[in-house]
C-alpha positions as CSV (number, residue, x, y, z in Angstrom):
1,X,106.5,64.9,92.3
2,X,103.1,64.1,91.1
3,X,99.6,65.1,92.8
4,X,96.5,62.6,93.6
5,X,93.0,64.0,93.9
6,X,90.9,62.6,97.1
7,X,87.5,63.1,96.3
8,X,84.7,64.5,99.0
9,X,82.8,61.8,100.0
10,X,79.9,64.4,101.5
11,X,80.8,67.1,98.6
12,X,79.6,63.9,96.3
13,X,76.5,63.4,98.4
14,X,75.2,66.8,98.5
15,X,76.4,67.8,95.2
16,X,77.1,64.7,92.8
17,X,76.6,66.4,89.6
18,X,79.6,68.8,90.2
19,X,81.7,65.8,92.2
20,X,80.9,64.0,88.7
21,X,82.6,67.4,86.2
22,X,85.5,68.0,89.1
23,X,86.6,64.1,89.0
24,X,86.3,63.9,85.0
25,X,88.2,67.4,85.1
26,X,91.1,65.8,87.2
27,X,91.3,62.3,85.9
28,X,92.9,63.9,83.0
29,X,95.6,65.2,84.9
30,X,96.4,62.3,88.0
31,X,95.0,59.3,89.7
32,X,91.8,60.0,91.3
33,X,92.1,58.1,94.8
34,X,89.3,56.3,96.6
35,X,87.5,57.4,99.5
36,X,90.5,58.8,102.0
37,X,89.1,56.7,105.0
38,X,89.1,53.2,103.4
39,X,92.2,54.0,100.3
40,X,94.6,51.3,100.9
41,X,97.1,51.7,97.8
42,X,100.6,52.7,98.3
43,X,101.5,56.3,96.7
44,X,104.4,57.5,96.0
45,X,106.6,59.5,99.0
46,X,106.5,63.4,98.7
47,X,103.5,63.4,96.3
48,X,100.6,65.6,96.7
49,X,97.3,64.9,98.0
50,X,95.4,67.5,96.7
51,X,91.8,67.4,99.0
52,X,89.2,70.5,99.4
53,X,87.1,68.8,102.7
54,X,88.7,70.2,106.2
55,X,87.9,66.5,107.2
56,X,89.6,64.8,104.3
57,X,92.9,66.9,105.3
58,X,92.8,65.4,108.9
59,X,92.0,61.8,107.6
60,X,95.2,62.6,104.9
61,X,97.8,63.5,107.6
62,X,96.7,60.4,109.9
63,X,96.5,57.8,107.3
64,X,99.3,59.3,104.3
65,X,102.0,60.8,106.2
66,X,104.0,60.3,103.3
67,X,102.2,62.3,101.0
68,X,101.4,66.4,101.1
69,X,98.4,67.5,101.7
70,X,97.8,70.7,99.4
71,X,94.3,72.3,99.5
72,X,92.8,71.6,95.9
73,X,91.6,75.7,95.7
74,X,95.1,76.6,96.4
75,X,96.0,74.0,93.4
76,X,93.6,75.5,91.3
77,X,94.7,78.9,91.6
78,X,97.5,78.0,90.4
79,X,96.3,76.6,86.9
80,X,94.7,77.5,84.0
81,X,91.5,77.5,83.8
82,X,87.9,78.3,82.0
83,X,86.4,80.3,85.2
84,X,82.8,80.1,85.1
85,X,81.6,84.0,84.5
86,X,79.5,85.0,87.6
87,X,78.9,88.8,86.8
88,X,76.3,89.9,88.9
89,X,76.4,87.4,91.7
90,X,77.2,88.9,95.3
91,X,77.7,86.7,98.2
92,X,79.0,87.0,102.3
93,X,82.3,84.5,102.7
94,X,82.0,81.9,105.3
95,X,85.9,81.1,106.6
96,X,85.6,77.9,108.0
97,X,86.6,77.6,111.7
98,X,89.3,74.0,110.6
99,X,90.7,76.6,108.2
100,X,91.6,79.6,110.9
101,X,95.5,78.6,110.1
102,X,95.8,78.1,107.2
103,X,95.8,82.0,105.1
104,X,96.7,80.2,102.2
105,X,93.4,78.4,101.6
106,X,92.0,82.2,102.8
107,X,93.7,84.1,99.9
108,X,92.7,81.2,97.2
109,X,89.2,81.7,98.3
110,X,88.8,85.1,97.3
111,X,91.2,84.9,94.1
112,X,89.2,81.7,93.1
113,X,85.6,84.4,93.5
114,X,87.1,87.2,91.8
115,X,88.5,85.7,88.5
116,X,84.7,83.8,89.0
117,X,83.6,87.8,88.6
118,X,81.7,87.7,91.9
119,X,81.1,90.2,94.1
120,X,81.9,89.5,98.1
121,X,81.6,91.1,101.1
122,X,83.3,89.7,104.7
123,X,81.5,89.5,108.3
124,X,84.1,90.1,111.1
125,X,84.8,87.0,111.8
126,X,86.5,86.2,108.9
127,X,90.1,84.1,107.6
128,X,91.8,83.6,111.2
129,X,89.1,85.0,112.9
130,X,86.8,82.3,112.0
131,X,85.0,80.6,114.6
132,X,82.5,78.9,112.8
133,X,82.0,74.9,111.3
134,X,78.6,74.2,111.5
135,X,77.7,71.4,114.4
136,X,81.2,70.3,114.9
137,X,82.3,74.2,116.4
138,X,80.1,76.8,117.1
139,X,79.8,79.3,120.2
140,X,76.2,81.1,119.5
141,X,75.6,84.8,121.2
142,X,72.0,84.9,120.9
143,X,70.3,83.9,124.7
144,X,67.8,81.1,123.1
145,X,70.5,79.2,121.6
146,X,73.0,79.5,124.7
147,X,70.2,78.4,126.5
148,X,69.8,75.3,124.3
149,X,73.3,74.5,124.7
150,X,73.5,75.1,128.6
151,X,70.5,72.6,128.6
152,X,72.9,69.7,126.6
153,X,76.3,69.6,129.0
154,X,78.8,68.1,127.0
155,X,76.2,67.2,124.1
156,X,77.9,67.6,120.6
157,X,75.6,69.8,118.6
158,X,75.8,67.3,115.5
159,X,73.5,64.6,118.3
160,X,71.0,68.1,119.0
161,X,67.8,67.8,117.5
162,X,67.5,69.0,113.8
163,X,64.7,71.8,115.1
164,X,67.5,72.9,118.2
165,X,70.1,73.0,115.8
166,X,68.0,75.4,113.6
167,X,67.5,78.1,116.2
168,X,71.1,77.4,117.3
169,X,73.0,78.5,113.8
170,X,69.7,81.2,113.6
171,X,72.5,83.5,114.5
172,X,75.5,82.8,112.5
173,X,73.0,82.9,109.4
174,X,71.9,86.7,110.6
175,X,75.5,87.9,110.1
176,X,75.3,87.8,106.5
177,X,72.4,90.3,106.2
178,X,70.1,87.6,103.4
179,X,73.1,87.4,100.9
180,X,73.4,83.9,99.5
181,X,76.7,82.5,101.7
182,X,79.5,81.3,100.0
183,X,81.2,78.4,101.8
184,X,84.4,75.9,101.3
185,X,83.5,73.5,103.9
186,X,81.1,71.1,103.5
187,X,79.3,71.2,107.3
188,X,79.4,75.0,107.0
189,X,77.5,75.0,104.0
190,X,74.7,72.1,105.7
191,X,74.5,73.8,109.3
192,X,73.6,77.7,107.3
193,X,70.7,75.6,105.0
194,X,68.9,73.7,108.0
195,X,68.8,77.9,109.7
196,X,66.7,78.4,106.5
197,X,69.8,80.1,104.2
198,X,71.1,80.0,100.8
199,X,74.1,78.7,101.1
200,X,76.8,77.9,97.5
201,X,79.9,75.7,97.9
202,X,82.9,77.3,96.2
203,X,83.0,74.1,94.1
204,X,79.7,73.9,92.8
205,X,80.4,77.7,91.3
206,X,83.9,76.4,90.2
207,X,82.1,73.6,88.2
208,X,79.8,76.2,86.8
C-alpha cells in the first residue's frame, strides 16, 4: 500500500511558500497528485490519499473511491520529523465544524502543537463540539449578526457582503480572548482574518 499527497489548492493560494517546502518535503516520499477536482490518472486500489483541506476529503471520496483518504496531520504524526521549535508561542484551537467526526484528526492536532512546543488553550466548542467553518457553517449568538442573517433567507454567507460577513464572524473571533487562532481548515483560517484576527494555519507552523 502506497500513499499519494493531494495538494490544497487554496492552502497554495494563501500560503504558497509553505505549499512550495510541504510538496518538496513529500515528493521525496510518493507521487504528488494534481489538483483533486481535475486529477484524471488512475491510482492504484487501497492506496492512500493523504489530503489536509476538509474540502479536498469530500472531492477524494466522490471522485477516488478506490483510494483512502487519510488526513495528512494524522500521517504526519506518525513520522519522523524535524518539528519546528515554537517555545513561547500560545494560541486558542479552532476545530473545524467538517472535522466534528472525525477525533482522530482532533488528537493529531494537538500532538502536532505540542511536539511544535506551543502552548494552547480550547474554547468550548471544541473537537466534536465544533460548530464553526467560516462562511460555509456558522450559527452567530450575537443580535447584530442574527439580524444580518434573518435579513438574507436562505442566502449562503460565502454570497454576504465582505463588510456583513465581518460583523457576522465578529463573534466567533471574541471567543478566543485576542490569542493568535490556530486553525486546520483553510475557510476557518480566511473567515477569523476578514473579523480583524490573527489567525496561523497548522501547516504554515509545520513548515516552520
Amino acid at each position: 500500500m502506497g500513499e499519494i499527497y493531494f495538494p490544497s489548492c487554496n492552502f497554495t493560494k494563501a500560503s504558497p511558500q509553505a505549499a512550495r517546502k510541504l510538496r518538496d518535503l513529500l515528493k521525496e516520499r510518493m507521487p504528488v497528485a494534481g489538483c483533486c477536482r481535475a486529477d484524471k490518472k488512475e491510482y492504484p486500489a487501497g492506496d492512500q490519499a493523504l489530503y489536509f483541506c476538509q474540502a479536498c476529503r469530500e472531492t477524494l471520496e466522490a471522485r477516488f473511491p478506490r483510494l483512502e483518504p487519510v488526513n495528512l496531520f494524522v500521517w504526519l504524526d506518525g513520522q519522523e520529523f524535524p518539528w519546528p521549535d515554537y517555545s513561547g508561542l500560545k494560541v486558542s484551537v479552532q476545530d473545524c465544524w467538517r472535522d466534528r467526526d472525525h477525533p482522530e484528526i482532533h488528537r493529531a492536532v494537538r500532538s502536532l502543537l505540542r511536539k511544535m512546543r506551543v502552548d494552547f488553550v480550547e474554547i468550548p466548542e471544541n473537537r466534536e463540539r465544533a460548530d464553526y467553518c467560516g462562511n460555509l457553517h456558522f450559527n452567530p449568538e450575537r443580535p447584530e449578526a442574527q439580524a444580518l442573517i434573518k435579513a438574507r433567507p436562505g442566502t449562503p454567507l460565502f454570497q454576504f457582503p465582505e463588510e456583513e460577513q465581518k460583523i457576522i464572524f465578529a463573534g466567533q473571533l471574541e471567543k478566543h480572548g485576542g490569542l493568535p487562532v490556530l486553525c486546520y481548515c483553510n475557510r476557518c483560517k480566511l473567515c477569523l482574518e476578514m473579523a480583524g484576527g490573527r489567525a496561523i494555519h497548522l501547516m504554515e507552523l509545520a513548515m516552520g
